[in-house]
C-alpha positions as protocol buffer text, in pm:
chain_id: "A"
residue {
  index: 1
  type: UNK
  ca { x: -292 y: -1738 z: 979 }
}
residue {
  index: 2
  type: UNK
  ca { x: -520 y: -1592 z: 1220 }
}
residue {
  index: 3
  type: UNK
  ca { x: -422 y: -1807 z: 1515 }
}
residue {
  index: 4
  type: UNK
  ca { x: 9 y: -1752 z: 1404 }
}
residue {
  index: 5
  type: UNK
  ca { x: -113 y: -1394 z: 1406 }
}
residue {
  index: 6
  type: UNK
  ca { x: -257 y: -1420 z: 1783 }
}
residue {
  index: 7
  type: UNK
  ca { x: 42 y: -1596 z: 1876 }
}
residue {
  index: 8
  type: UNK
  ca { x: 331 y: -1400 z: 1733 }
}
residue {
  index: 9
  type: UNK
  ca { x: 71 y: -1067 z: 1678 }
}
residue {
  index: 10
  type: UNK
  ca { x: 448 y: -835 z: 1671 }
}
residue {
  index: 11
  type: UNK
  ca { x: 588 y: -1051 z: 1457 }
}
residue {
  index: 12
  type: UNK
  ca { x: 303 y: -1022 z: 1220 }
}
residue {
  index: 13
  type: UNK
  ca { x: 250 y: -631 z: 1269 }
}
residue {
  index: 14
  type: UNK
  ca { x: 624 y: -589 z: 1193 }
}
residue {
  index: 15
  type: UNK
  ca { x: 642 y: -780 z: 855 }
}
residue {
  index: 16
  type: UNK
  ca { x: 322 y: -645 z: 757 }
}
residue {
  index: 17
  type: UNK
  ca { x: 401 y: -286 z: 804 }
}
residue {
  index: 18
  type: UNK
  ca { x: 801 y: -350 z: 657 }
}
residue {
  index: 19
  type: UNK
  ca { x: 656 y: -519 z: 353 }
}
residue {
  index: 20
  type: UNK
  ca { x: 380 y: -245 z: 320 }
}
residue {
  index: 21
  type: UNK
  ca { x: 608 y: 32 z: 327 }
}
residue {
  index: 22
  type: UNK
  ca { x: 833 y: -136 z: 113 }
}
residue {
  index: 23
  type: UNK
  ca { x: 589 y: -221 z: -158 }
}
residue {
  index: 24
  type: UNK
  ca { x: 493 y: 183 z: -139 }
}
residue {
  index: 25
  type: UNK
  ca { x: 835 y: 325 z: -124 }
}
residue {
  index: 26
  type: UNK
  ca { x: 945 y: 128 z: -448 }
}
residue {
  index: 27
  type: UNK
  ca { x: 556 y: 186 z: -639 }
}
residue {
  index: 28
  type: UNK
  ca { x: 584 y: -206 z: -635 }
}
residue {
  index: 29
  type: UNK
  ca { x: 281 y: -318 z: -727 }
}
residue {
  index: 30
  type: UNK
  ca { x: 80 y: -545 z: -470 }
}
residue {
  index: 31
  type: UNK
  ca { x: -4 y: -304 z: -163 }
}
residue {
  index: 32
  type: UNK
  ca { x: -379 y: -289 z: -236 }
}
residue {
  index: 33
  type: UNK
  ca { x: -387 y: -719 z: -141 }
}
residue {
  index: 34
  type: UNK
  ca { x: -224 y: -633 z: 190 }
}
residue {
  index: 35
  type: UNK
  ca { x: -478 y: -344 z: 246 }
}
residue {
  index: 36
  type: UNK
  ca { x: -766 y: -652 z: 173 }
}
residue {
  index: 37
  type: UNK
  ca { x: -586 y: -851 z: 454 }
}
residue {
  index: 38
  type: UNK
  ca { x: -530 y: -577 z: 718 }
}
residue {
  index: 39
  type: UNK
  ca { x: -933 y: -607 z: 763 }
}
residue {
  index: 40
  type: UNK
  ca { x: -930 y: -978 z: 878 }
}
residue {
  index: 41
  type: UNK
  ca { x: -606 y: -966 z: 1039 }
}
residue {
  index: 42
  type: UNK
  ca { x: -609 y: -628 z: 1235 }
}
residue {
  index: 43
  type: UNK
  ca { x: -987 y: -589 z: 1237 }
}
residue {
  index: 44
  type: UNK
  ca { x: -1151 y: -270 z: 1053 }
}
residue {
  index: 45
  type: UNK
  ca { x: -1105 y: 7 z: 1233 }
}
residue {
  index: 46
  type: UNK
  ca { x: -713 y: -96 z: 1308 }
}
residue {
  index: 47
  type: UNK
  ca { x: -654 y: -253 z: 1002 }
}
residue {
  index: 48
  type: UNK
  ca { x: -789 y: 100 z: 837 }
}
residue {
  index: 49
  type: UNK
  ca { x: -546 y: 316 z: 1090 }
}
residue {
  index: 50
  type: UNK
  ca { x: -213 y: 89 z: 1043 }
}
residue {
  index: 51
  type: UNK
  ca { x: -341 y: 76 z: 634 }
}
residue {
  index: 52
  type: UNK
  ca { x: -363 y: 449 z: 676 }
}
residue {
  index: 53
  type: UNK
  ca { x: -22 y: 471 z: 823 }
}
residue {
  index: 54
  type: UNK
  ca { x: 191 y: 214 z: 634 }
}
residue {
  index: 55
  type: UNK
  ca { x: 5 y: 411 z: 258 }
}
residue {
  index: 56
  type: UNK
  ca { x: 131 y: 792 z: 378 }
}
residue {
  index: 57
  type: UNK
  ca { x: 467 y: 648 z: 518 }
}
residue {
  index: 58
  type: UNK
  ca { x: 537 y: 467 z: 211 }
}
residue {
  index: 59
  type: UNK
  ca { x: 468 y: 741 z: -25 }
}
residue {
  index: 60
  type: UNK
  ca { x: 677 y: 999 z: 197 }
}
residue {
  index: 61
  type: UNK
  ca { x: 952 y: 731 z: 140 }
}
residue {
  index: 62
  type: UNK
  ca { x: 892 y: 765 z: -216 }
}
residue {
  index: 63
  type: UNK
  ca { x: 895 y: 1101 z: -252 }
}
residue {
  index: 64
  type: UNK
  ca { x: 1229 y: 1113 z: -69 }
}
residue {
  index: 65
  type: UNK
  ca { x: 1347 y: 851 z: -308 }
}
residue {
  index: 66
  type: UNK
  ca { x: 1299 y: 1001 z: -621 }
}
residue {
  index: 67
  type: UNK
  ca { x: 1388 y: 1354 z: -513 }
}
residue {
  index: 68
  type: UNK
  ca { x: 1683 y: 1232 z: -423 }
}
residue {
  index: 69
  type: UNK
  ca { x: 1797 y: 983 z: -701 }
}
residue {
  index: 70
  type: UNK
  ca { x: 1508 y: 980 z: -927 }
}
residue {
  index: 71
  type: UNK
  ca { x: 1415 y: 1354 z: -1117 }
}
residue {
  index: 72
  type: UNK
  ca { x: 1654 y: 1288 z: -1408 }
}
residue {
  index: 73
  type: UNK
  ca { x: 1474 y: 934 z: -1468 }
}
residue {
  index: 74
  type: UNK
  ca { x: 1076 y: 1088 z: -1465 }
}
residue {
  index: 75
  type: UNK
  ca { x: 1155 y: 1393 z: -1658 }
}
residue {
  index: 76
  type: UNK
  ca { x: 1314 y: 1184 z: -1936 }
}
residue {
  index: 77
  type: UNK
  ca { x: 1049 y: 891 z: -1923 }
}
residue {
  index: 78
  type: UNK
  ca { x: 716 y: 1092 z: -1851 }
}
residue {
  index: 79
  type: UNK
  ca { x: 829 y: 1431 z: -1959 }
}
residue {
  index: 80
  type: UNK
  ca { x: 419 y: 1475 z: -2028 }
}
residue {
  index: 81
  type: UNK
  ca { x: 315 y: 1410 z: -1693 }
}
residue {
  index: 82
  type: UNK
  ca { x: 578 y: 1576 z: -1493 }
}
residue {
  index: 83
  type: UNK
  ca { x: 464 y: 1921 z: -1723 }
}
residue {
  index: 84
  type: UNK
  ca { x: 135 y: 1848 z: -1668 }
}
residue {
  index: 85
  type: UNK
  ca { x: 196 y: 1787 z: -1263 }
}
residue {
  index: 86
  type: UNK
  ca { x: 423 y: 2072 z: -1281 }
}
residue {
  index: 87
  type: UNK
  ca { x: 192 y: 2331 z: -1434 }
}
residue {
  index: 88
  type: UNK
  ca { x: -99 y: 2208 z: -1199 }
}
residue {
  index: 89
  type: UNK
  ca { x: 118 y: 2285 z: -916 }
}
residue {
  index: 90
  type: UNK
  ca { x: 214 y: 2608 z: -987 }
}
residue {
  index: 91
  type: UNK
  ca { x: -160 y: 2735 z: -1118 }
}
residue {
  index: 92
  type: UNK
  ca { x: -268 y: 2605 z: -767 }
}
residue {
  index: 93
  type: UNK
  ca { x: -7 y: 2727 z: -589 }
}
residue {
  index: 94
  type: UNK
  ca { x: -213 y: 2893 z: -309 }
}
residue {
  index: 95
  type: UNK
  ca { x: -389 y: 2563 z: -289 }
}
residue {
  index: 96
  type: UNK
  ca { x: -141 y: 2283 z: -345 }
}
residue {
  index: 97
  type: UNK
  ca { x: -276 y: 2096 z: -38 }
}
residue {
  index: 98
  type: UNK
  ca { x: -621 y: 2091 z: -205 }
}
residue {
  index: 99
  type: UNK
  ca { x: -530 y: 2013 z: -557 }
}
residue {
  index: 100
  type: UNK
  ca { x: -280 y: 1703 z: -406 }
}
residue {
  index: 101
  type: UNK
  ca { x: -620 y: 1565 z: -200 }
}
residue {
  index: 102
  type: UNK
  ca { x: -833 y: 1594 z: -519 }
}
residue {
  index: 103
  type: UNK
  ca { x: -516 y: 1405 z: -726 }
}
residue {
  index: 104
  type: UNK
  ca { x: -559 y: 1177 z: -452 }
}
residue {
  index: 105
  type: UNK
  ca { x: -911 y: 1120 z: -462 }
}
residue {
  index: 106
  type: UNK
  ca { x: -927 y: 1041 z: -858 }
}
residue {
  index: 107
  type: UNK
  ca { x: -780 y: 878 z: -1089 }
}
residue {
  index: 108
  type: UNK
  ca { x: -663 y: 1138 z: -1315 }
}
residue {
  index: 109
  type: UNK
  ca { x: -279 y: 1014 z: -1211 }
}
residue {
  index: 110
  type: UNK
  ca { x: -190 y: 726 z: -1058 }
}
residue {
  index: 111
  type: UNK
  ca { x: -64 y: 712 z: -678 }
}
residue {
  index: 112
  type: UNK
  ca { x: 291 y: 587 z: -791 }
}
residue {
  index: 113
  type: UNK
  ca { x: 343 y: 854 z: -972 }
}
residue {
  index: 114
  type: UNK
  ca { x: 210 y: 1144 z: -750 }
}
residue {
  index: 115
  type: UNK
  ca { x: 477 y: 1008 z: -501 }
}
residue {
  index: 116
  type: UNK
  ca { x: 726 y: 985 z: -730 }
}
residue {
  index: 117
  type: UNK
  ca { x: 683 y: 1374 z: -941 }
}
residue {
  index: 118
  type: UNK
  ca { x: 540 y: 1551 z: -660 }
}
residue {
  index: 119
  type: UNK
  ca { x: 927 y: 1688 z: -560 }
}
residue {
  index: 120
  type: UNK
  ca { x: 990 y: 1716 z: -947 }
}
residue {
  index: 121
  type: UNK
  ca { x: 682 y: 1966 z: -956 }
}
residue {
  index: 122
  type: UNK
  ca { x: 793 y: 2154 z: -610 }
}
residue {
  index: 123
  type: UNK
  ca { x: 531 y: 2031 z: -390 }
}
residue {
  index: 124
  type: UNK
  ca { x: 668 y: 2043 z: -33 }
}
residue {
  index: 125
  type: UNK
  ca { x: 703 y: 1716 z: 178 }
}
residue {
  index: 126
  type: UNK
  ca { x: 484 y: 1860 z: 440 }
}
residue {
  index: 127
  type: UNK
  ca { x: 201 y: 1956 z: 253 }
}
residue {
  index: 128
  type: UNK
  ca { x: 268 y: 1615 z: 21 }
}
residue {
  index: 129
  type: UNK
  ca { x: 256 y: 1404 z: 347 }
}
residue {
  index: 130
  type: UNK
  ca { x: -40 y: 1596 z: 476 }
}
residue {
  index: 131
  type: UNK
  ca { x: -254 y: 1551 z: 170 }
}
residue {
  index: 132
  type: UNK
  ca { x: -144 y: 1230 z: 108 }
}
residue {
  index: 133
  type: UNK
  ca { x: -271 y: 1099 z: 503 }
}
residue {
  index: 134
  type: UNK
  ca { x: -618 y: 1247 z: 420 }
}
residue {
  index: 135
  type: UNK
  ca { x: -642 y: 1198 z: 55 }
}
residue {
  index: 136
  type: UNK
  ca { x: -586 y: 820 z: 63 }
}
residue {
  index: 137
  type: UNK
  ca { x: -836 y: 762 z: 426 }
}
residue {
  index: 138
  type: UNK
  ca { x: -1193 y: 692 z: 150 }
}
residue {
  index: 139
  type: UNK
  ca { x: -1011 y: 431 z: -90 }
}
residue {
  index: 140
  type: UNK
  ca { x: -800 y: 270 z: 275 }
}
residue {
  index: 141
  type: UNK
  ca { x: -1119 y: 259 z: 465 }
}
residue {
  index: 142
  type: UNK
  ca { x: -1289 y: 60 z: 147 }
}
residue {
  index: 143
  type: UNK
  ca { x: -1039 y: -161 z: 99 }
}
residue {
  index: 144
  type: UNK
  ca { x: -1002 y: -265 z: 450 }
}
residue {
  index: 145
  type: UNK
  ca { x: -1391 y: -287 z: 478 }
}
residue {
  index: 146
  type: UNK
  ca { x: -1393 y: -515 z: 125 }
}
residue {
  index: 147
  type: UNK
  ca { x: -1135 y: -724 z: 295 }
}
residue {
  index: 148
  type: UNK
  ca { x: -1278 y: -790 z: 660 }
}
residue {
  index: 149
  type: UNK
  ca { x: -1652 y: -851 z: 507 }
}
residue {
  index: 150
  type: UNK
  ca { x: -1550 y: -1067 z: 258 }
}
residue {
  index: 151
  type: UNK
  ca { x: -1513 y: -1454 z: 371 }
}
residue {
  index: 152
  type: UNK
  ca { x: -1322 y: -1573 z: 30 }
}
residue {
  index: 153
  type: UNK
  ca { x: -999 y: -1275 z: 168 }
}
residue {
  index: 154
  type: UNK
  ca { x: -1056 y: -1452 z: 539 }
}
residue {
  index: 155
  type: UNK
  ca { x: -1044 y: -1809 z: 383 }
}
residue {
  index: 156
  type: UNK
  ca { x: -682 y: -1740 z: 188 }
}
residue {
  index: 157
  type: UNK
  ca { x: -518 y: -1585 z: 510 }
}
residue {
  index: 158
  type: UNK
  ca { x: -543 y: -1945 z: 648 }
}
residue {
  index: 159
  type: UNK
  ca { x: -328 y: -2040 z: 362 }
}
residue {
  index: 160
  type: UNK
  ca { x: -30 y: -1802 z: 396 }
}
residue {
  index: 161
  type: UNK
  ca { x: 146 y: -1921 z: 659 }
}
residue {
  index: 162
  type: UNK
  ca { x: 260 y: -2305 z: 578 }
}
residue {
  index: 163
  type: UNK
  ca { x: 166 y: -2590 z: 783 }
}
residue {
  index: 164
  type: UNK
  ca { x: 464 y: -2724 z: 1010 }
}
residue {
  index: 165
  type: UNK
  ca { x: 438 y: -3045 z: 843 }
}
residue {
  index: 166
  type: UNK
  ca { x: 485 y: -2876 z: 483 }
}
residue {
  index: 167
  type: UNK
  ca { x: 813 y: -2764 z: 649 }
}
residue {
  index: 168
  type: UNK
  ca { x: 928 y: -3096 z: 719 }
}
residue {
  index: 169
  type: UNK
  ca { x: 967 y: -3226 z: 362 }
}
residue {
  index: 170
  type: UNK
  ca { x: 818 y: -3251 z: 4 }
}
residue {
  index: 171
  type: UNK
  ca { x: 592 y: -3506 z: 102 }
}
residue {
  index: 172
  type: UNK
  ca { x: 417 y: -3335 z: 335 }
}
residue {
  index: 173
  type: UNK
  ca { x: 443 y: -3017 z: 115 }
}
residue {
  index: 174
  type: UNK
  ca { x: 256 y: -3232 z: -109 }
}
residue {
  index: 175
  type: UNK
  ca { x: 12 y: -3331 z: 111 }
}
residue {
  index: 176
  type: UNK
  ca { x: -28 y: -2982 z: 238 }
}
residue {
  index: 177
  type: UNK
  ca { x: -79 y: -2789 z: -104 }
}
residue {
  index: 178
  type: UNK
  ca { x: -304 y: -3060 z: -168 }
}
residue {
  index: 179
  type: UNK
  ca { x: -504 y: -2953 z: 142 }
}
residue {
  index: 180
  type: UNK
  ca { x: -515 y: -2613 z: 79 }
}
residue {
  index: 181
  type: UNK
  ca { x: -633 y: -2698 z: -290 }
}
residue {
  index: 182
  type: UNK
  ca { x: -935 y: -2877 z: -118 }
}
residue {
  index: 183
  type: UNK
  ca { x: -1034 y: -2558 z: 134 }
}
residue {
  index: 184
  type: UNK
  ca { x: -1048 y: -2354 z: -194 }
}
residue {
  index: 185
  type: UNK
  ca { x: -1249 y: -2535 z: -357 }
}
């Protein structure tokens, strides 16, 4: 993967940050494995910065999701938790950029769901997007760390990208899994 990436290194960039921000936008599940391989693709420090970027884009594309098409759906299925955001936003009114970091920074509610109810509350997108940037940097810069120390995440990059023989036909599919099941073990 490594070499495809120096190769075709837009190519890469642009399906990494699309799938990112698509994984984030929809709360799919997932976007902490790409954070892992930003480190050994990107390097650290860029990996953290387009990690950084492709996390606050994503959940400002949630938010606008579910404020527009979404309130009805959260109110009725978390009615708890949207109260509970909702109160919490209005008793820190004055400091909504401050209590958003903090929601941020533990794991009182989960990400998905910040993104998602933080319209339904009345946090503004400006002071969502703000918070979220800065609130998310610690738990980025850790995963992207975790994923360019560790050799095991460098090792399984090398397996996503197919061989161009495993393109050619089963048999060298075959021959190709049975490859990769050798490097992992």
């Amino acid at each position: 993967m490594l070499k495809y990436k120096e190769v075709n290194s837009g190519a890469v960039l642009t399906v990494f940050l699309c799938a990112y921000v698509f994984m984030q936008s929809f709360a799919i599940p997932g976007s902490v494995m790409f954070s892992l391989l930003s480190g050994p693709l990107f390097g650290p420090f860029s990996g953290w910065c387009l990690v950084c970027f492709a996390t606050t884009t994503g959940a400002i594309a949630c938010y606008c999701v579910s404020n527009l098409f979404m309130r009805r759906i959260l109110v009725a299925r978390f009615p708890q938790r949207v109260a509970f955001l909702e109160q919490k936003a209005r008793e820190n009114a004055d400091n909504v950029f401050y209590f958003i970091l903090s929601l941020r920074m533990s794991p009182l509610l989960p990400n998905w769901f910040i993104n998602a109810a933080s319209p339904v509350a009345g946090i503004s997108l400006r002071q969502f997007s703000v918070a979220t940037f800065f609130g998310l940097m610690p738990i980025n810069f850790l995963h992207v760390q975790a994923g360019a120390c560790s050799p095991a995440v460098a090792r399984r990059v090398s397996l996503l990208v197919p061989s161009r023989r495993a393109a050619h036909g089963p048999r060298h599919a075959r021959r190709a899994r049975a490859r990769a099941r050798a490097v992992q073990g």
